[in-house]
C-alpha positions in Angstrom: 129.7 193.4 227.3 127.5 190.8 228.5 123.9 190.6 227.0 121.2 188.2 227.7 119.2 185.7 225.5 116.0 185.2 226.8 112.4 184.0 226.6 110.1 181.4 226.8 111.1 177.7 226.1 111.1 176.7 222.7 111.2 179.9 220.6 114.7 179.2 219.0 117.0 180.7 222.2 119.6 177.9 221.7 119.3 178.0 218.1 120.0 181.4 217.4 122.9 180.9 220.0 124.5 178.4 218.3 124.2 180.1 215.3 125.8 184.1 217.0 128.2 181.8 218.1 128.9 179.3 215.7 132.0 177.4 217.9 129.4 176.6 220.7 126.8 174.1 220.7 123.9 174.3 223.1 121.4 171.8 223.1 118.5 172.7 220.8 115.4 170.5 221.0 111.4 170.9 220.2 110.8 170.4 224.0 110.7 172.6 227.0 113.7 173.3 229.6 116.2 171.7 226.7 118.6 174.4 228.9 118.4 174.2 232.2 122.7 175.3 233.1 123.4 178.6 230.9 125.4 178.2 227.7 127.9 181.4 227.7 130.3 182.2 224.9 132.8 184.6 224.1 132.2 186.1 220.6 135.1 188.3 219.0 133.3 192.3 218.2 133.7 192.7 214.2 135.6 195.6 213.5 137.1 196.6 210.2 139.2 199.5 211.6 141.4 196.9 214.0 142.2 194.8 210.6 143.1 198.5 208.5 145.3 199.3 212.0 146.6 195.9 211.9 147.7 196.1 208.2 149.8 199.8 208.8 151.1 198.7 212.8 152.1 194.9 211.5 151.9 193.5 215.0 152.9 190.4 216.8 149.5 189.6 218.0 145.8 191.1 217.6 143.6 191.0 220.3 139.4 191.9 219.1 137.2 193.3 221.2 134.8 190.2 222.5 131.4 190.1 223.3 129.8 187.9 226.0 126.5 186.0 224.8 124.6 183.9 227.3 121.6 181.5 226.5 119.3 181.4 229.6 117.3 178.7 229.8 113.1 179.4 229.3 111.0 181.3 232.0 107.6 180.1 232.2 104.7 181.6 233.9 104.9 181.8 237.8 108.7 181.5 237.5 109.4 184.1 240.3 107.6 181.6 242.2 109.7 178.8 241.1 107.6 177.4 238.2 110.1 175.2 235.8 113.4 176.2 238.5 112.1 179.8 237.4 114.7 181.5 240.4 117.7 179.6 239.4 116.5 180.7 235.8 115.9 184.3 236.7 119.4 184.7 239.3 121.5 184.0 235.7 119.6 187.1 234.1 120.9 189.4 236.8 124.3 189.1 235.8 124.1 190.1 232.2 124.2 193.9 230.9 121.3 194.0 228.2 118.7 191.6 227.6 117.9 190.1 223.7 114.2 188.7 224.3 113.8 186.7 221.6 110.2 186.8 220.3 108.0 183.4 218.3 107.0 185.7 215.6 106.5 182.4 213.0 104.2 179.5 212.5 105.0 176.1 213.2 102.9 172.8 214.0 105.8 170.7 213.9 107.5 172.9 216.9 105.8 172.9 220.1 104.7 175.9 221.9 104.6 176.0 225.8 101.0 177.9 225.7 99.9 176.4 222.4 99.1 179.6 220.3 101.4 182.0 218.6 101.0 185.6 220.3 104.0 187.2 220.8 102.7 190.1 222.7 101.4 187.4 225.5 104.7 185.9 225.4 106.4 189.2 226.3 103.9 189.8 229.0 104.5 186.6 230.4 108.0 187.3 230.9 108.2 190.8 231.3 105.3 189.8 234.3 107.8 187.0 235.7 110.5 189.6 235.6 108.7 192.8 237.4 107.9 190.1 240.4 111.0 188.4 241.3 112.7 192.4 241.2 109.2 193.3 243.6 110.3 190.2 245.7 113.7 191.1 246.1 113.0 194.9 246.7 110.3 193.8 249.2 112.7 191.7 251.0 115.2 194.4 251.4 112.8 197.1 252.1 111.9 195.2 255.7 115.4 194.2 256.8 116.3 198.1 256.1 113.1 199.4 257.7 113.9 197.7 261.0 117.2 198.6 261.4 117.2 202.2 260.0 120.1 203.7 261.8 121.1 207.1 260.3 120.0 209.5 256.9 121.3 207.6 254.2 119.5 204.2 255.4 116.2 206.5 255.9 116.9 207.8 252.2 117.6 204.1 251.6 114.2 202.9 252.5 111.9 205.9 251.1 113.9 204.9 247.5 113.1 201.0 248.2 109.1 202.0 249.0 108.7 204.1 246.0 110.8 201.4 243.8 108.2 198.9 245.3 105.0 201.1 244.5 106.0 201.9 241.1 106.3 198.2 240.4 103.3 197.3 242.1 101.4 199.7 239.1 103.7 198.0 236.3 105.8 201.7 235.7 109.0 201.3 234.6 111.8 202.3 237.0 113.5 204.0 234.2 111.3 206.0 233.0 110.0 207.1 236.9 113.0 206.9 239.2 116.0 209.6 238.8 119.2 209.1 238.0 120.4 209.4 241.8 117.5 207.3 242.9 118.4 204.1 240.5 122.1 204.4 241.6 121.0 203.5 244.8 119.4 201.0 243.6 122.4 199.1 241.7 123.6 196.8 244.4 120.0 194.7 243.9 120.5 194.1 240.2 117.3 194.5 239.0 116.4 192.9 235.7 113.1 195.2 234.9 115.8 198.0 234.1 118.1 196.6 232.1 118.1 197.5 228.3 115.8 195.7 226.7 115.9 194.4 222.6 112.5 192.2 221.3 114.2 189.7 218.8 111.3 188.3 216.6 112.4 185.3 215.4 110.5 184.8 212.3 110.3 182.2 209.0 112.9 182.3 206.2 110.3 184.3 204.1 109.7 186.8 206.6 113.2 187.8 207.4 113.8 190.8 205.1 110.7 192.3 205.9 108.7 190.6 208.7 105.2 189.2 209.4 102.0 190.4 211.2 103.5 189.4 214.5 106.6 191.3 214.1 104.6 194.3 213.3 102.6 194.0 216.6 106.1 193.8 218.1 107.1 196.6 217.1 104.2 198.5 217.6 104.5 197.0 221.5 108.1 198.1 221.5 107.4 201.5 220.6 105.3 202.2 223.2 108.3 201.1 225.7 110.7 203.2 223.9 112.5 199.9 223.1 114.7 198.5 220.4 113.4 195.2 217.5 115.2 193.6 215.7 114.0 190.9 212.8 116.0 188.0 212.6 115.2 183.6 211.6 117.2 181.7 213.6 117.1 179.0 210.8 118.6 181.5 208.2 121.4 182.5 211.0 122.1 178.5 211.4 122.7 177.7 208.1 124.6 180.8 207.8 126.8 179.7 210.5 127.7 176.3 208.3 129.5 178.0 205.6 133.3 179.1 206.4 134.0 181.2 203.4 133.2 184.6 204.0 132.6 185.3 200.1 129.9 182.0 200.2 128.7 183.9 203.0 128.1 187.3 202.1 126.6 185.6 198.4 124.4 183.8 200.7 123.5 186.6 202.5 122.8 188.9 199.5 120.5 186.2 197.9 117.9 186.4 200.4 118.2 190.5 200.4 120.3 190.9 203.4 123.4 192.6 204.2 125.3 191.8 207.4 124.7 188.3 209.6 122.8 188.7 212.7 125.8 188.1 215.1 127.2 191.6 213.7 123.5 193.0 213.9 123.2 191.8 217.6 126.8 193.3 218.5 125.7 196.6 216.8 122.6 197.0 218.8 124.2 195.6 222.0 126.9 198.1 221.9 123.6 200.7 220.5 121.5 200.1 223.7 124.8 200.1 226.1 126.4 203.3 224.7 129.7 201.6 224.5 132.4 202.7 221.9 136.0 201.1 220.8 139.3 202.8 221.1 142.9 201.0 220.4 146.6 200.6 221.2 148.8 199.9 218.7 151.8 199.0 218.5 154.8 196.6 217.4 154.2 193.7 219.7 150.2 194.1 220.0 147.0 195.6 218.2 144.2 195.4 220.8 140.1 197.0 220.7 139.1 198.2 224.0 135.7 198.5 225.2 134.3 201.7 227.1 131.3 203.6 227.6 130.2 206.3 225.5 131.5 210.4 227.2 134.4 208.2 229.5 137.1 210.3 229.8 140.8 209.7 229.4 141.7 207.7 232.8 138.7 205.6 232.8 139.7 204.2 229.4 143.5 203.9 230.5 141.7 202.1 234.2 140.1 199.4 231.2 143.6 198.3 230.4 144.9 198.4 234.3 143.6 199.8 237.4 147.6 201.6 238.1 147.3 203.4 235.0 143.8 205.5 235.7 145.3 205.8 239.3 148.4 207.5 237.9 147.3 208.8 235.0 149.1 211.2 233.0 148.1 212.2 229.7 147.1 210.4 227.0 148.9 210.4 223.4 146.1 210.4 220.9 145.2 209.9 217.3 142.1 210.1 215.4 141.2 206.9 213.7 141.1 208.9 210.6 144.7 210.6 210.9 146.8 206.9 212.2 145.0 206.0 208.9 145.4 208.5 206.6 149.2 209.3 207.7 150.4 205.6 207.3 150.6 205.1 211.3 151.8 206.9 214.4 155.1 208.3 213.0 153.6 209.8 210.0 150.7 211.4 212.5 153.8 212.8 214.7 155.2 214.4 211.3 151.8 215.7 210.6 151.1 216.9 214.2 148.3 215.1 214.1 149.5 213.5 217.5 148.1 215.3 220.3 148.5 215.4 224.2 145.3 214.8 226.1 144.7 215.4 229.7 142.9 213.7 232.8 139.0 216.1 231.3 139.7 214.8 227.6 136.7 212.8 226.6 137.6 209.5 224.3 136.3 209.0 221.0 135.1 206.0 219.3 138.1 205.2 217.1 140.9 206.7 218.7 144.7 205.5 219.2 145.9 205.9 222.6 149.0 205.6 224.3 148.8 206.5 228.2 151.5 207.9 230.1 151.1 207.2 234.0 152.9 207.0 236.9 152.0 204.1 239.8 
């Protein structure tokens, strides 16, 4: 999973990054373009079922699940045009899964603002605006080199999708919500950043963090009507949460100013959310590993996450429930149960099994 952290310069992108990711250190600074090369950082997936596996399987080594944040440096306006090295900027978003736009939702006259006002539904529009063009651009630019060279149905198809892509963008609709599912396949191999999942982060003021502010409301309210996810967090809470290495100090901390998990576990819940991805495990004597899939992926495609051979040659799959390896002390004591069971090639994976595949390259 690799999710986005964008928005405009100086709304506490690098500080919040720091903070998810607490052994990286991007620059932070109250002035813009303080990121110009994106800061990227692996970030292990919480997950209290791998530590109760670990404690029954007693492995060699335990491998988490990880998460992939990248800081991208600020978009301002006229960015698809190359305002502030805007299509550098904007080439770094394509590669990322889900987007976190993170939102100035607080009041500060000691930290600069790029448009010098607080309006986080303007900021959003700038961005979202900057976004929706350089995707028009890029569709636009295919759309001709197709349109000459048309040689048989599927590039005919090909540029029909490309013109309706473009018109729909021209009128600010959301591909999404307009194109079918067929129709934004096609569309894949231009990595278009106006679809991607979308979460508004409104980064508010230590009092605001429990329950937000005026602006976060508007932000929601804005969200809503785009059928898109919020989320409240203070970057300055999450930094100084990020300081303290005893999870007991932490949680304390936590609890003091009414909340209940950090926002690195919040941000991994909702990226995960937004992506409909899902864990399963191996375990075993030498390893205990989390595995990342999507959400209905059947039996092969999970065994094709841990090698390409196994989906190829798939078998079946030995499976436990997360529940059962639990509840019966481990695999053996599942076998003696019969709570073991033999899946084949149509079995859909569930968040939590144990899997063992059997294959043949």
């Amino acid at each position: 999973m690799k999710c986005g952290i964008i928005g405009l310069p100086n709304v506490g992108k690098s500080t919040l990054f720091n903070a998810l990711c607490e052994n990286e250190q991007a620059l932070a600074a109250n002035y813009p373009f303080a990121t110009i090369d994106p800061n990227s950082s692996l970030v292990k997936v919480p997950d209290l079922r791998l530590e109760q596996i670990t404690k029954i399987s007693k492995p060699q080594k335990v491998i988490p699940a990880v998460f992939e944040i990248v800081d991208i440096a600020g978009l301002v306006k006229g960015a698809s045009q190359g305002e502030g090295l805007g299509n550098a900027f904007l080439s770094n978003i394509r590669s990322v899964n889900a987007l976190f736009h993170i939102v100035r939702c607080f009041e500060d006259n000691d930290i600069q603002h790029v448009e010098n006002r607080i309006d986080p539904i303007e900021d959003i529009s700038i961005i979202e605006t900057e976004l929706l063009l350089s995707d028009l651009e890029i569709l636009e630019r295919n759309y001709e080199k197709i349109k000459k060279f048309q040689k048989n149905e599927n590039e005919k198809k090909k540029v029909e999708i490309l013109k309706k892509a473009i018109d729909l963008l021209s009128l600010e609709k959301n591909l999404q919500n307009e194109l079918s599912k067929e129709e934004l396949q096609s569309l894949e191999e231009y990595k278009l950043i106006s679809i991607k999942p979308v979460v508004y982060v409104c980064n508010v003021d230590e009092s605001s963090a429990q329950n937000g502010n005026k602006y976060t409301d508007n932000v929601k309210e804005f969200a809503s009507s785009k059928k898109s996810e919020v989320m409240i967090v203070s970057a300055k809470i999450e930094s100084e949460i990020s300081q303290i290495q005893d999870d007991k100090e932490k949680q304390e901390f936590l609890e003091s100013l009414g909340l209940k998990e950090t926002g690195l576990k919040r941000v991994i819940k909702k990226g995960y959310e937004i992506l409909n991805y899902i864990n399963f495990f191996t375990a075993g004597e030498k390893e205990v590993r989390a595995w990342t899939i999507t959400k209905n992926d059947t039996a092969p495609l999970a065994a094709g996450v841990i090698h390409t051979d196994m989906e190829k040659g798939f078998i079946r799959a030995e499976t436990i429930s997360f529940e059962d390896f639990i509840n019966y002390k481990g695999e053996q004591g599942a076998k003696e149960k019969g709570r073991l069971r033999l899946e084949g090639k149509d079995y859909v994976v569930k968040d939590g099994d144990v899997m063992h595949f059997l294959f043949n390259v």
